[in-house]
Every structure is written in C-alpha cells, then in structure tokens.
Residue, then its C-alpha position, 0 to 999 in steps of 0.5 A: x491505759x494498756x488495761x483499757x486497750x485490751x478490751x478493744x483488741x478482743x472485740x475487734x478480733x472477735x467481729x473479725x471472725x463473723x460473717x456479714x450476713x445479707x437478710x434479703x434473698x435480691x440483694x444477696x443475689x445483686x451482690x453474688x452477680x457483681x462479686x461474681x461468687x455463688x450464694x450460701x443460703x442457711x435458712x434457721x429459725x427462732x427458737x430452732x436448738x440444731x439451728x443454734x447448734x450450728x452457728x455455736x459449733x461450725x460458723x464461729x470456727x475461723x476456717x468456715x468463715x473465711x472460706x464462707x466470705x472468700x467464696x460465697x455471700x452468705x445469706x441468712x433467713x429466718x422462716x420466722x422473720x425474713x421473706x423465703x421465696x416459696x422455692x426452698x423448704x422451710x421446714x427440718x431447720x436448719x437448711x442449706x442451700x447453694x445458689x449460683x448467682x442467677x438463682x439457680x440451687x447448685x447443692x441442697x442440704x439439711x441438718x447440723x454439721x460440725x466443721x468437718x461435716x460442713x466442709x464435706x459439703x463445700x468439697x460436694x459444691x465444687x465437684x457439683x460445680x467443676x461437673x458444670x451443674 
C-alpha cells in the first residue's frame, strides 16, 4: 500500500514546483491589476534549443519559482502559437519582459540565464522599480 502512495507524493511535489502560466496577454494583465503584482512575460518558441535551455536550467529551480509566483503573474507566449501584441520583439527567443499592470514594460531582456543570472535581472526590476520608472 505504501509503494502505491510514494508515486503520489512525488507528483504532487513535482507540480508544486511549476508555474501556473497564463497564455493570454489580457488576462495576465486583469489578473496583475486584481493581485496587484507586475507581470513576467517569457516570450519562447517551438523548437527554440536556448528556449529549452531556459526553462531546464532556471524555471524548474524552486527559488525562481517561488519568487516568480510571489511577485509577479507569469505570462508565457509562444511566437508560434499564442497572439503577441505587435509591442514586443518576437525575434532572438527567448525574451523578457517586465510589465506593470497597466501594460506599461519596466525591464526588457533577451537570451538564456542560468539562475544566477536571472536573479540579476529581478535585482535590475526592483532598482528600475524603487527609482519610480
């Protein structure tokens, strides 16, 4: 009986540790005004290897995560699947993006961080953020 639990337990721990990503640019911003949290926009594509990259080596890391669902919504659109507004660069996946509520971009980025290097830009977020930009 225990043996049958076990794989339970793993799989909940395992979605605990995933971001519930939003796939509509609207929504993610009606959401960030009623939670009152800015937006984090990765903007990927299929078959993109540094997109890959990205979410193997930085999103599946337990701290990103839970800072990502503590401050922000996070939004994921594919270039190839999903409706980008015309505003953002679609091109040099992956892409970042920081996003008040209002729509308005607080920080841009591109490329493959590793978890360090993604923190640096949340740190780059906050100062953009204290400085009242």
């Amino acid at each position: 009986m225990k043996l049958l639990f076990l794989p339970f337990i793993f799989i909940a721990t395992l979605y605990s540790y995933e971001l519930d990503w939003i796939h509509n640019y609207d929504e993610a911003l009606k959401l960030a005004q009623k939670e009152k949290k800015n937006v984090y926009l990765f903007i990927g594509a299929d078959n993109c290897r540094f997109c890959e990259r990205f979410k193997d080596l930085t999103l599946s890391k337990k701290e990103v995560i839970d800072t990502l669902k503590k401050d922000y919504i996070p939004l994921y659109l594919n270039r190839d699947q999903h409706k980008i507004p015309k505003r953002f660069i679609i091109q040099g996946v992956p892409r970042h993006y920081f996003i008040t509520p209002c729509g308005e971009i607080i920080h841009a980025d591109a490329g493959s961080r590793e978890p360090d290097g993604f923190f640096d830009i949340l740190d780059e977020v906050d100062l953009k953020l204290d400085d009242g930009q």
